[in-house]
TIMI-2910 file (N, C-alpha, C, CB; in pm, 1 decimal, decimal comma, always signed):
<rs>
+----------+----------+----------+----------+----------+----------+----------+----------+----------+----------+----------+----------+------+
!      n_x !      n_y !      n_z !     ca_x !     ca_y !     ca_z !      c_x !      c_y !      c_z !     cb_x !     cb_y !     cb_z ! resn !
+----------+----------+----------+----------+----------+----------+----------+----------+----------+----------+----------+----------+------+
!   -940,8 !  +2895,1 !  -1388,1 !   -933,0 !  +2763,7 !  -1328,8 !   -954,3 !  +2654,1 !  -1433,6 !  -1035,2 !  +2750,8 !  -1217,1 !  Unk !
!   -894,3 !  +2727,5 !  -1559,5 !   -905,9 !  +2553,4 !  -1662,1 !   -895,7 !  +2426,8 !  -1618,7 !   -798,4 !  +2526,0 !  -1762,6 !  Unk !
!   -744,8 !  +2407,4 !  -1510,9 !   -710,9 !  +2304,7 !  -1496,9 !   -791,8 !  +2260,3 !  -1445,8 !   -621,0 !  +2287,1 !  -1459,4 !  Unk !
!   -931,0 !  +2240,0 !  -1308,8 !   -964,8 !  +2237,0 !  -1259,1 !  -1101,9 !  +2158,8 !  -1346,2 !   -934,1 !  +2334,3 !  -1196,8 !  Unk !
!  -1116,6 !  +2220,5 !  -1450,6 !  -1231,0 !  +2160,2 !  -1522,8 !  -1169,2 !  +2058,5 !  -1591,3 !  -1310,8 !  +2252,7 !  -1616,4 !  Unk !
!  -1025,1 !  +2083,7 !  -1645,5 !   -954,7 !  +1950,8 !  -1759,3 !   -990,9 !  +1822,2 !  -1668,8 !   -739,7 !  +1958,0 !  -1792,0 !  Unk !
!   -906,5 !  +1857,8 !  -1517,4 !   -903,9 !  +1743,1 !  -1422,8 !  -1032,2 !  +1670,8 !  -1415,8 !   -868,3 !  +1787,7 !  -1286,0 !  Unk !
!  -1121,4 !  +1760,5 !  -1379,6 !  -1271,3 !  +1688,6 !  -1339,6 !  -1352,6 !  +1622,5 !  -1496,4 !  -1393,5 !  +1839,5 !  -1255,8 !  Unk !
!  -1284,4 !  +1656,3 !  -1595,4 !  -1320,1 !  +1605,1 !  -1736,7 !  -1220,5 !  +1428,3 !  -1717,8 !  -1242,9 !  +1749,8 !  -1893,6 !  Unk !
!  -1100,4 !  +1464,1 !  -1667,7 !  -1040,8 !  +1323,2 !  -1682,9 !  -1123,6 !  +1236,5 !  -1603,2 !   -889,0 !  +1310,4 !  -1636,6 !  Unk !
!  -1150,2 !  +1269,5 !  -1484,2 !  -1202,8 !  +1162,4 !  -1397,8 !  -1291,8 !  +1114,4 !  -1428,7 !  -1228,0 !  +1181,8 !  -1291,2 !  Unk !
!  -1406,9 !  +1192,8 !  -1491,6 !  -1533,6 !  +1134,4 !  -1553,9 !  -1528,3 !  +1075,3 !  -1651,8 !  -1620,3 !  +1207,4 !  -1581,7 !  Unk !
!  -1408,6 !  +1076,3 !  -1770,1 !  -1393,3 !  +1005,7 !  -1887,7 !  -1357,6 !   +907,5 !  -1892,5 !  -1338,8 !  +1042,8 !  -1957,7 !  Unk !
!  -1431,4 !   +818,5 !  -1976,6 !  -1431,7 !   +627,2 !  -1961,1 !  -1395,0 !   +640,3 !  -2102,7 !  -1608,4 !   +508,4 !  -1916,4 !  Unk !
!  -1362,8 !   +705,3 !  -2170,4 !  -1309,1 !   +644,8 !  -2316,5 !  -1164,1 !   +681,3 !  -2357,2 !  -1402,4 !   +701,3 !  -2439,9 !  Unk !
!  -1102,0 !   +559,3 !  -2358,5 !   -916,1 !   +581,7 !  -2344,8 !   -876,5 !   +648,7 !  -2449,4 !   -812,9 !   +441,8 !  -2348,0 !  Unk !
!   -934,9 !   +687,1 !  -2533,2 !   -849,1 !   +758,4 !  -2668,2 !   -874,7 !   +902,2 !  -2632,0 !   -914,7 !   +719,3 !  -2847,0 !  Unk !
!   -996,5 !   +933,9 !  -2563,3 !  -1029,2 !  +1072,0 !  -2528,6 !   -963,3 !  +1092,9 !  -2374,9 !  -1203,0 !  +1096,5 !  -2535,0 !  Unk !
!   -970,0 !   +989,6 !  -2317,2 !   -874,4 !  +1000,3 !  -2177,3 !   -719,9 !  +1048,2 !  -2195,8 !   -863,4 !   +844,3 !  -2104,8 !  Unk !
!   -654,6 !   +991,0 !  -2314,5 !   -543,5 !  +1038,6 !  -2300,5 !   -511,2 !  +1168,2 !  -2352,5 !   -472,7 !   +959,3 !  -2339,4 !  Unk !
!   -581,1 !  +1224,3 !  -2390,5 !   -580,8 !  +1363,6 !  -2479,1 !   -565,5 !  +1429,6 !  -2355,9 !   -723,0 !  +1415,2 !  -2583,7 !  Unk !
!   -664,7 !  +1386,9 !  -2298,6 !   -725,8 !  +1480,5 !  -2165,1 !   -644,0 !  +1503,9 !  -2044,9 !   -852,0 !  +1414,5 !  -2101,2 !  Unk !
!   -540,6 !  +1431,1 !  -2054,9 !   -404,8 !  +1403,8 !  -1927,2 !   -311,3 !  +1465,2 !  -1994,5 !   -343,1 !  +1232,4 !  -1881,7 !  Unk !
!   -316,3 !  +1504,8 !  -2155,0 !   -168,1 !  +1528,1 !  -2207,9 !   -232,5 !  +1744,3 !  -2151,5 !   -123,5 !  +1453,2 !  -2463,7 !  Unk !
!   -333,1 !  +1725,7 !  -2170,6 !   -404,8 !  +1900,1 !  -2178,0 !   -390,8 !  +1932,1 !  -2008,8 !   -626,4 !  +1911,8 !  -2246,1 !  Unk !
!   -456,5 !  +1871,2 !  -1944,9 !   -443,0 !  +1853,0 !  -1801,0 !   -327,4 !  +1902,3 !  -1722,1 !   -448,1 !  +1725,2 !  -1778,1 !  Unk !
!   -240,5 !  +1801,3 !  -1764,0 !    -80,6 !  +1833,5 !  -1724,0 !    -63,0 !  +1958,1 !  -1777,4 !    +39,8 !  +1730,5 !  -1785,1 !  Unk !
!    -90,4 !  +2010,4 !  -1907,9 !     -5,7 !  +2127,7 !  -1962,6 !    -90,8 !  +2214,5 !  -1878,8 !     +3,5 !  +2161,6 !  -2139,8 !  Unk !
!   -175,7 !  +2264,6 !  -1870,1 !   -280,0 !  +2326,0 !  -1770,0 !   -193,0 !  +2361,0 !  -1637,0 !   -413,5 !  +2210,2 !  -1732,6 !  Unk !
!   -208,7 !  +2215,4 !  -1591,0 !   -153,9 !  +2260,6 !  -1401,2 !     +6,2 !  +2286,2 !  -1437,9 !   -171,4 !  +2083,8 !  -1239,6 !  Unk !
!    +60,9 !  +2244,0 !  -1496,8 !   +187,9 !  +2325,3 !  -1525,5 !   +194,4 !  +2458,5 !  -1543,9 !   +242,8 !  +2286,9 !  -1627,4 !  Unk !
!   +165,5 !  +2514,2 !  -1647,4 !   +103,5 !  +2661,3 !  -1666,8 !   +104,7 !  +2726,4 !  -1544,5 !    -44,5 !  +2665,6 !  -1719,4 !  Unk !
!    -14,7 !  +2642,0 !  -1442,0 !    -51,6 !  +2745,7 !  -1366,4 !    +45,1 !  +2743,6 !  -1224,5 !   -211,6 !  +2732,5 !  -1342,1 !  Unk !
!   +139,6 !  +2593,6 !  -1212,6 !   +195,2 !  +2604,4 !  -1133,7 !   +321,0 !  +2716,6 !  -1154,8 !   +211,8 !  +2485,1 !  -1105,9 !  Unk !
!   +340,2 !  +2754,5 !  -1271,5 !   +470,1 !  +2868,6 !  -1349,8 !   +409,2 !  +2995,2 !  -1300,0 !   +486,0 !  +2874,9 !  -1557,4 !  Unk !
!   +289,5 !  +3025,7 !  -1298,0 !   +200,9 !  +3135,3 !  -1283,3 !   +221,0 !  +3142,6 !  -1099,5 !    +23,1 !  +3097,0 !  -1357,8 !  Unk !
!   +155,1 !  +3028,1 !  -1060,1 !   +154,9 !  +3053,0 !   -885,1 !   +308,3 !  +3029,9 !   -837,2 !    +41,3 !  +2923,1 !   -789,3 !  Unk !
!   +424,2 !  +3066,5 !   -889,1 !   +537,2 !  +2986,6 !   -814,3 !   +600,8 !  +3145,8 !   -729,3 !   +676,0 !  +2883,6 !   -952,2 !  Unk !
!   +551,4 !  +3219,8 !   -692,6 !   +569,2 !  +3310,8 !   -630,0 !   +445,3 !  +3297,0 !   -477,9 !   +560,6 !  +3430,8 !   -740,9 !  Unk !
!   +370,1 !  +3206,3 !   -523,0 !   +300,0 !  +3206,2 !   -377,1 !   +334,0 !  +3104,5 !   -283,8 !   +155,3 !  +3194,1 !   -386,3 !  Unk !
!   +276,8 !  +3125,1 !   -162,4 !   +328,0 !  +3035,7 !    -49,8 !   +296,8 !  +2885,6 !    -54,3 !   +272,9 !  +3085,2 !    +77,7 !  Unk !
!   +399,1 !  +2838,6 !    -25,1 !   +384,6 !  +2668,7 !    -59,1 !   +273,9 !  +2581,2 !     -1,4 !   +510,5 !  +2592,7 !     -7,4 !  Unk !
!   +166,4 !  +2638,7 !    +80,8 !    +94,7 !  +2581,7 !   +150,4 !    -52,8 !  +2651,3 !    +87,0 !   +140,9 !  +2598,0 !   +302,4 !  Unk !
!    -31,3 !  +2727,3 !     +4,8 !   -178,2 !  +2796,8 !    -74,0 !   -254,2 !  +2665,4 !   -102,2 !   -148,7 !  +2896,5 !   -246,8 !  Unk !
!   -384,9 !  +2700,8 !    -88,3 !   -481,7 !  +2657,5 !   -123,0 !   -456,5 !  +2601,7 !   -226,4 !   -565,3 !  +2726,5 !   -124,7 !  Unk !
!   -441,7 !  +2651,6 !   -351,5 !   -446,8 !  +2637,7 !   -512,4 !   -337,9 !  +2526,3 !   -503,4 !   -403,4 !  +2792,0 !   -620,9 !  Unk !
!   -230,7 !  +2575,5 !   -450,8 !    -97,4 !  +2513,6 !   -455,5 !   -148,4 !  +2382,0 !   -411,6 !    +25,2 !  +2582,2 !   -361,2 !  Unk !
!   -176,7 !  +2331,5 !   -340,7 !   -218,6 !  +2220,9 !   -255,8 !   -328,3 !  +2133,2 !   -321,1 !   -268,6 !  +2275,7 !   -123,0 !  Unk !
!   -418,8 !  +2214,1 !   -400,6 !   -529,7 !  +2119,4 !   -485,9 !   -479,6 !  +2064,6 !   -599,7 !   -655,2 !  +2193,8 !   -535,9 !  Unk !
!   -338,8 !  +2213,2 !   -676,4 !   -264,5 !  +2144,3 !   -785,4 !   -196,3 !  +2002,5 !   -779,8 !   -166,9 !  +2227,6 !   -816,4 !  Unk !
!   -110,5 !  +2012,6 !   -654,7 !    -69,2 !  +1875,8 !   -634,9 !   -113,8 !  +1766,5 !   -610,2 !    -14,6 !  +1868,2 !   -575,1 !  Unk !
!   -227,0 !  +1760,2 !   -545,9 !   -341,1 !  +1683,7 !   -573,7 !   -415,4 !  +1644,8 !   -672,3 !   -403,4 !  +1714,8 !   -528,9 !  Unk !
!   -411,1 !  +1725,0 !   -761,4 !   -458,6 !  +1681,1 !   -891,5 !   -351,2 !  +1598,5 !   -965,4 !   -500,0 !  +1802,7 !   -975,7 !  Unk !
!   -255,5 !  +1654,4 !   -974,0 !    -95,6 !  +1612,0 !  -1010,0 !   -100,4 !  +1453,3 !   -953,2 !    +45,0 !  +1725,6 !   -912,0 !  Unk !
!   -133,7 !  +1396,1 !   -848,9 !   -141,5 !  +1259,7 !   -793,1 !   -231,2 !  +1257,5 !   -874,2 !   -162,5 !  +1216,1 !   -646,5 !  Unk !
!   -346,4 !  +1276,1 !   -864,8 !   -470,9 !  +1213,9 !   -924,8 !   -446,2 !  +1181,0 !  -1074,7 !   -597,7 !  +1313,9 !   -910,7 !  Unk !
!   -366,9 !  +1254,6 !  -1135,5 !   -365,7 !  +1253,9 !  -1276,9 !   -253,1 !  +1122,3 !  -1285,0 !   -317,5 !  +1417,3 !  -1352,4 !  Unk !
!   -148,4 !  +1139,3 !  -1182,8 !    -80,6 !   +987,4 !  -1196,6 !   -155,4 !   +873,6 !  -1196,0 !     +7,9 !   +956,8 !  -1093,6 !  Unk !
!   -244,0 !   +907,3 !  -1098,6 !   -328,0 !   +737,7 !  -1047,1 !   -437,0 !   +683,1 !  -1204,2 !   -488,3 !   +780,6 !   -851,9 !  Unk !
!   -453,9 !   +834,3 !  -1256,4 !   -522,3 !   +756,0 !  -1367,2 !   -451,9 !   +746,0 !  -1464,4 !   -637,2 !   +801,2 !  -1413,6 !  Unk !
!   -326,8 !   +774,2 !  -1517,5 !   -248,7 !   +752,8 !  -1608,4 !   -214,0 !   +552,8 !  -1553,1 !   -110,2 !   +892,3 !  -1603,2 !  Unk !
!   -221,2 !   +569,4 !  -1447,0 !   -134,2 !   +409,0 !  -1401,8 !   -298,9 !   +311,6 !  -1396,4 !    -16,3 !   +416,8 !  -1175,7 !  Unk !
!   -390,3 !   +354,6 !  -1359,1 !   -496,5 !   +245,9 !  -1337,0 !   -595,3 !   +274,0 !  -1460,5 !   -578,0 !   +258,3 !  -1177,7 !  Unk !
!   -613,5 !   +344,8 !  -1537,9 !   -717,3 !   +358,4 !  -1636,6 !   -629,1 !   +329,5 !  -1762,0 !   -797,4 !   +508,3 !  -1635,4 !  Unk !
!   -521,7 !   +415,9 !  -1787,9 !   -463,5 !   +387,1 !  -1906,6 !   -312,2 !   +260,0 !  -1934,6 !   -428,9 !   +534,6 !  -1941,1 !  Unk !
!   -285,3 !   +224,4 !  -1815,2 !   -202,9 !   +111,1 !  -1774,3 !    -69,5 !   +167,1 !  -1825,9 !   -249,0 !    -39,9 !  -1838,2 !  Unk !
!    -55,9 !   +236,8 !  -1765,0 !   +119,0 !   +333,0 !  -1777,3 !   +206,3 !   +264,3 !  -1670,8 !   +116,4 !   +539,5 !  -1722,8 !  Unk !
!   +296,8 !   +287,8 !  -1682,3 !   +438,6 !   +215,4 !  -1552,6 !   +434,9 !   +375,1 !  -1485,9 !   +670,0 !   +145,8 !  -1645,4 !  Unk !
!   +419,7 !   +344,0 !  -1340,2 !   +425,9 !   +428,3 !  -1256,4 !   +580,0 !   +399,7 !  -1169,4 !   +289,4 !   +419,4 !  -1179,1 !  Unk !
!   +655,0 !   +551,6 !  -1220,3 !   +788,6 !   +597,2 !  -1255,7 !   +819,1 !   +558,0 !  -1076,5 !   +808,4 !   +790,1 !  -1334,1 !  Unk !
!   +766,0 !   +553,4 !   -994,4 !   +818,5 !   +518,3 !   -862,7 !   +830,6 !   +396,9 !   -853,5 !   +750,5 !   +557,4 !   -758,2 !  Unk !
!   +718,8 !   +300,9 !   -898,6 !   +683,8 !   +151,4 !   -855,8 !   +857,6 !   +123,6 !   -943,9 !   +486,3 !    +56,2 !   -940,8 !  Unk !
!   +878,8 !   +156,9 !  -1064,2 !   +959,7 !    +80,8 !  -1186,8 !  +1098,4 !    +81,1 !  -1140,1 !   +951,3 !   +158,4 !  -1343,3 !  Unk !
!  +1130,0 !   +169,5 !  -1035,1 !  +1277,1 !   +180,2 !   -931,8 !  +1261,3 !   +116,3 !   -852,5 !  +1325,9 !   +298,3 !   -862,3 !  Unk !
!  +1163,5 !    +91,7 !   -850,8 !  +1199,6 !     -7,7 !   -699,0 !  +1180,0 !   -180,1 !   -747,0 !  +1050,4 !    +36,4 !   -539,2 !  Unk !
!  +1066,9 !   -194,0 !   -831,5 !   +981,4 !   -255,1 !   -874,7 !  +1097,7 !   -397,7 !   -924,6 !   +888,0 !   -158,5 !   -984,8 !  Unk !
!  +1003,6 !   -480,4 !  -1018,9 !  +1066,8 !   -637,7 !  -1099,5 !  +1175,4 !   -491,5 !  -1175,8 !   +905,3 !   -783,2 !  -1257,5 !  Unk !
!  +1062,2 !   -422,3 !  -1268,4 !  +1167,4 !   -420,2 !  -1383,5 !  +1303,7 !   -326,5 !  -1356,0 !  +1090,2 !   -361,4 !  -1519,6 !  Unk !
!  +1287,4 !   -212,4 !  -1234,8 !  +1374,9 !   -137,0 !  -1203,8 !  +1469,3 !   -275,1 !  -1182,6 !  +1339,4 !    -25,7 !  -1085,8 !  Unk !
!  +1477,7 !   -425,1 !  -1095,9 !  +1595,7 !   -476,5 !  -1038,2 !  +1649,0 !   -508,8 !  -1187,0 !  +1578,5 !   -608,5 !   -918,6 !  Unk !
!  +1555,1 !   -553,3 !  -1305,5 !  +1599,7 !   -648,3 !  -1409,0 !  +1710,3 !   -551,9 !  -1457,0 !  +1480,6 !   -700,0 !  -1528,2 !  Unk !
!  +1676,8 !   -453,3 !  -1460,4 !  +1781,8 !   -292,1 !  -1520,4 !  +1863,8 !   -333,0 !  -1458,0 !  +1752,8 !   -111,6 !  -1486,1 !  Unk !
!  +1884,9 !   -289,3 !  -1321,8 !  +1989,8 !   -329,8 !  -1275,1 !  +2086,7 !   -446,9 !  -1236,4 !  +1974,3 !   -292,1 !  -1220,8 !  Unk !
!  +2025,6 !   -520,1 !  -1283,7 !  +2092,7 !   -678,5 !  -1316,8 !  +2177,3 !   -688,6 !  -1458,7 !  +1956,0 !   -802,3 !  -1333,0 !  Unk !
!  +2072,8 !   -641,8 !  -1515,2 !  +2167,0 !   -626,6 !  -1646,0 !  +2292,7 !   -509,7 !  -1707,8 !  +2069,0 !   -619,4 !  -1740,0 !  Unk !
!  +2249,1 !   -389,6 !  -1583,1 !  +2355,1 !   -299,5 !  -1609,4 !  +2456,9 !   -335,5 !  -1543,9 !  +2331,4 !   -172,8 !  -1584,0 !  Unk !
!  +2428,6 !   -419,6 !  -1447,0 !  +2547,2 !   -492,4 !  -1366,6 !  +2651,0 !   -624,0 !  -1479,5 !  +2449,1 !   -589,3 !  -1212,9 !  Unk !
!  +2590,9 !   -679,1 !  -1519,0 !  +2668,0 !   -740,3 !  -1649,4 !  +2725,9 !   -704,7 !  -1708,3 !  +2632,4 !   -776,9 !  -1728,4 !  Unk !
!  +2680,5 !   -578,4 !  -1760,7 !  +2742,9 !   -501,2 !  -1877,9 !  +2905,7 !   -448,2 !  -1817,7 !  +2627,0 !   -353,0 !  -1923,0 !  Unk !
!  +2857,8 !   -379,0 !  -1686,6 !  +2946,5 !   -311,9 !  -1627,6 !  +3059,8 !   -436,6 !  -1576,8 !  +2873,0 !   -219,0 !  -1512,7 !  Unk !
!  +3007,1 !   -535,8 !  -1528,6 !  +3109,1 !   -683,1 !  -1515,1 !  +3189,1 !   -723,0 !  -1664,5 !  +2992,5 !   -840,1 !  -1471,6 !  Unk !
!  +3100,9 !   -693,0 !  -1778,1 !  +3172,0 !   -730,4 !  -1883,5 !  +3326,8 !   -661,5 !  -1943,2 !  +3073,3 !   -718,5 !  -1973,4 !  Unk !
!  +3261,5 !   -555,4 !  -1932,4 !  +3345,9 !   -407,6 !  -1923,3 !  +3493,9 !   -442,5 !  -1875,9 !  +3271,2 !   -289,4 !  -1799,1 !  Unk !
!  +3431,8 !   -461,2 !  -1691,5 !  +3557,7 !   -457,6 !  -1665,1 !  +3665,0 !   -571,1 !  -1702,8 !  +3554,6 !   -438,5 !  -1544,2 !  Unk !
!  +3596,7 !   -734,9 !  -1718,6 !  +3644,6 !   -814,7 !  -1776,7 !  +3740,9 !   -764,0 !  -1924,3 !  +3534,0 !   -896,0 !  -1788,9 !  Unk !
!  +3659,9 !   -658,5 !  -2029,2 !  +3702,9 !   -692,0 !  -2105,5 !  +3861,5 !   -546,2 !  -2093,0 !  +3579,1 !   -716,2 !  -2223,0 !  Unk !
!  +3829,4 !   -496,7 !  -2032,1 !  +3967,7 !   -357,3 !  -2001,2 !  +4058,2 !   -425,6 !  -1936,3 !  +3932,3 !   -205,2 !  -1890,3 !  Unk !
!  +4047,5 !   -522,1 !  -1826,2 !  +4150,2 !   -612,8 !  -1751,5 !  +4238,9 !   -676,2 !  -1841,3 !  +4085,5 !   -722,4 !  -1669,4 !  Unk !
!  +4174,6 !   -766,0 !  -1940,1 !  +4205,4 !   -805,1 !  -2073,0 !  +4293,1 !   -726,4 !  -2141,9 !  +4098,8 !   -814,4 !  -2145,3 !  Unk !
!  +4274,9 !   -616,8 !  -2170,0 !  +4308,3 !   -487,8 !  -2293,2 !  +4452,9 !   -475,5 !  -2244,7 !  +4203,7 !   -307,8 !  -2283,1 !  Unk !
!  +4432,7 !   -454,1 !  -2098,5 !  +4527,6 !   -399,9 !  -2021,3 !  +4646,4 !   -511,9 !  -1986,9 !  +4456,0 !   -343,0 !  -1896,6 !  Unk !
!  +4646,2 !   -637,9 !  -1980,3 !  +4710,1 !   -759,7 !  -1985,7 !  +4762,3 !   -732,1 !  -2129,1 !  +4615,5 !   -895,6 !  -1958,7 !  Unk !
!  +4701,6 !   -746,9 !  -2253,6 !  +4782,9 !   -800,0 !  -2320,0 !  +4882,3 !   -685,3 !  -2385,0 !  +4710,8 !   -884,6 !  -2407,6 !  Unk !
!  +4829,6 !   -547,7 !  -2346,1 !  +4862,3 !   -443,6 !  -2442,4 !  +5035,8 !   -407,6 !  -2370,5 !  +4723,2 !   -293,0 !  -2437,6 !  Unk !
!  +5047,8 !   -420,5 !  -2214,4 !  +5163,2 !   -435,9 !  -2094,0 !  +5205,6 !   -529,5 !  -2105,0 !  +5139,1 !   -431,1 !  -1960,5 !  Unk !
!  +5136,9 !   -691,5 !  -2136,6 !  +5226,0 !   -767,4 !  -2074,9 !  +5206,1 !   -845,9 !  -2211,4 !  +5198,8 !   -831,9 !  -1916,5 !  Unk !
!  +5251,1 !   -799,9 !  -2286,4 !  +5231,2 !   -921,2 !  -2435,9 !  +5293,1 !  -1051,6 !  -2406,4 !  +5321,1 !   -869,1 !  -2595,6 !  Unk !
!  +5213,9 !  -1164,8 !  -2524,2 !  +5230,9 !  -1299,9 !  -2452,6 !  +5363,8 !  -1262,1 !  -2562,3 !  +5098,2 !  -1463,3 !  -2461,1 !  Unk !
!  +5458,8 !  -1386,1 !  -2457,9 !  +5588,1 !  -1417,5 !  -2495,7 !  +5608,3 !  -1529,9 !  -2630,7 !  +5650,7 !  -1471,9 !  -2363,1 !  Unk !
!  +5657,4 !  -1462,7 !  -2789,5 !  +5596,7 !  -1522,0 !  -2896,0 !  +5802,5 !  -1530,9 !  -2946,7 !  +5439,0 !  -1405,3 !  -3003,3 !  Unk !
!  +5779,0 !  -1644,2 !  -2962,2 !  +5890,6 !  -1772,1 !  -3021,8 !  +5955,2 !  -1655,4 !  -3118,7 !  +5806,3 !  -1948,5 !  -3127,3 !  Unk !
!  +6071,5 !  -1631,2 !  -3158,9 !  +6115,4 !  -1561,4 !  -3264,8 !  +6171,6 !  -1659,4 !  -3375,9 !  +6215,8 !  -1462,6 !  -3217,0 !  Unk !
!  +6141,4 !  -1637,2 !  -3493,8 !  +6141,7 !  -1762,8 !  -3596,6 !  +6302,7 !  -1762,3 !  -3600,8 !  +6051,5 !  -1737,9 !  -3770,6 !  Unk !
!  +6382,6 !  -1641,5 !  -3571,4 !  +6535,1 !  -1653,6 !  -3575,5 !  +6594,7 !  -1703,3 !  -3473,2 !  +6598,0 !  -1541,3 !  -3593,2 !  Unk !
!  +6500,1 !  -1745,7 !  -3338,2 !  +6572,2 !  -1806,4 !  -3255,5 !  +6635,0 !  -1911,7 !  -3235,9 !  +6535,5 !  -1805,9 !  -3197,1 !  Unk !
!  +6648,6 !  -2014,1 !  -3361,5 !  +6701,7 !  -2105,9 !  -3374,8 !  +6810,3 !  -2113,4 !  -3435,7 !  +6641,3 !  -2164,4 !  -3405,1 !  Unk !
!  +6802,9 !  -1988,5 !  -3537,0 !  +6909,1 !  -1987,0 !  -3578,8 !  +7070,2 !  -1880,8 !  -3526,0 !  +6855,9 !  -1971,8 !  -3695,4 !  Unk !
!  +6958,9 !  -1825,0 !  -3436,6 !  +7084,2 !  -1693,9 !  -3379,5 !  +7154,2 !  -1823,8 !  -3255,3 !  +6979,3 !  -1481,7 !  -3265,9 !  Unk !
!  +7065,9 !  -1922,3 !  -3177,3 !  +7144,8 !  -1995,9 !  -3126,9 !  +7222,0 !  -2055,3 !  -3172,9 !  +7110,9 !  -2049,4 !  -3079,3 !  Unk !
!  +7226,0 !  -2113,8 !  -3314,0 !  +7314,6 !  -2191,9 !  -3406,5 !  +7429,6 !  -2111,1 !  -3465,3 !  +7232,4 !  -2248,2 !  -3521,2 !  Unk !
!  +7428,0 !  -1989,7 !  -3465,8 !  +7527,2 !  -1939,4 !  -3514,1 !  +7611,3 !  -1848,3 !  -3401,2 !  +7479,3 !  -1871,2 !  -3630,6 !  Unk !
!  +7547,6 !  -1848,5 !  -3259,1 !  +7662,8 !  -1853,2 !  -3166,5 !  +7700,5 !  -2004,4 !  -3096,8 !  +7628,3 !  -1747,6 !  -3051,1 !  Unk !
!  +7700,8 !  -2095,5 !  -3155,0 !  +7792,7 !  -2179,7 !  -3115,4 !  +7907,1 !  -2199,3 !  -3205,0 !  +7734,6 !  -2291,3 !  -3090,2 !  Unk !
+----------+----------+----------+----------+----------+----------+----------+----------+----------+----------+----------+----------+------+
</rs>
């Protein structure tokens, strides 16, 4: 039950340089053991405290060590700003292929320097 002690080491730890050690070990821990239990029933005991710890270890990655919590950031300011700006890009895009596609089909209609003179020499 390492994980179990890593976890209860994070919660008690107030010093951020040793806190983050302790979430990077933590995680590798309940991972481990979730690879180990993935043959038992989804409602096990163990199974059920892991994921719980698994929250817990988010909540202090987001309130002790001030991490962007990967749910809030999709929905969140900065998830829309992403998508404001991937929306530009993708507006630019198409602006600039509409373009590509105009001039590469429909080239602008350009004066021929002999056209003055091929008219002059059929009259």
């Amino acid at each position: 039950m390492r994980w179990r002690e890593l976890y209860n080491a994070c919660v008690s730890e107030t010093k951020l340089e040793k806190l983050e050690k302790l979430v990077f070990e933590t995680e590798e821990a309940i991972v481990l053991r979730c690879h180990e239990l993935c043959r038992e029933p989804y409602l096990s005991s163990e199974v059920q405290a892991l994921r719980q710890a698994a929250k817990g270890l988010l909540e202090i990655k987001t309130t002790k060590l001030g991490w962007l919590d990967p749910a809030r950031v999709r929905r969140g300011l900065l998830g829309r700003t992403i998508r404001r700006a991937m929306d530009r890009v993708r507006s630019a895009s198409f602006v600039v292929e509409r373009l590509w596609v105009k001039w590469v089909f429909n080239p602008p209609k350009r004066k021929s320097k002999f056209a003055d003179v091929n008219e002059v020499s059929q009259s």
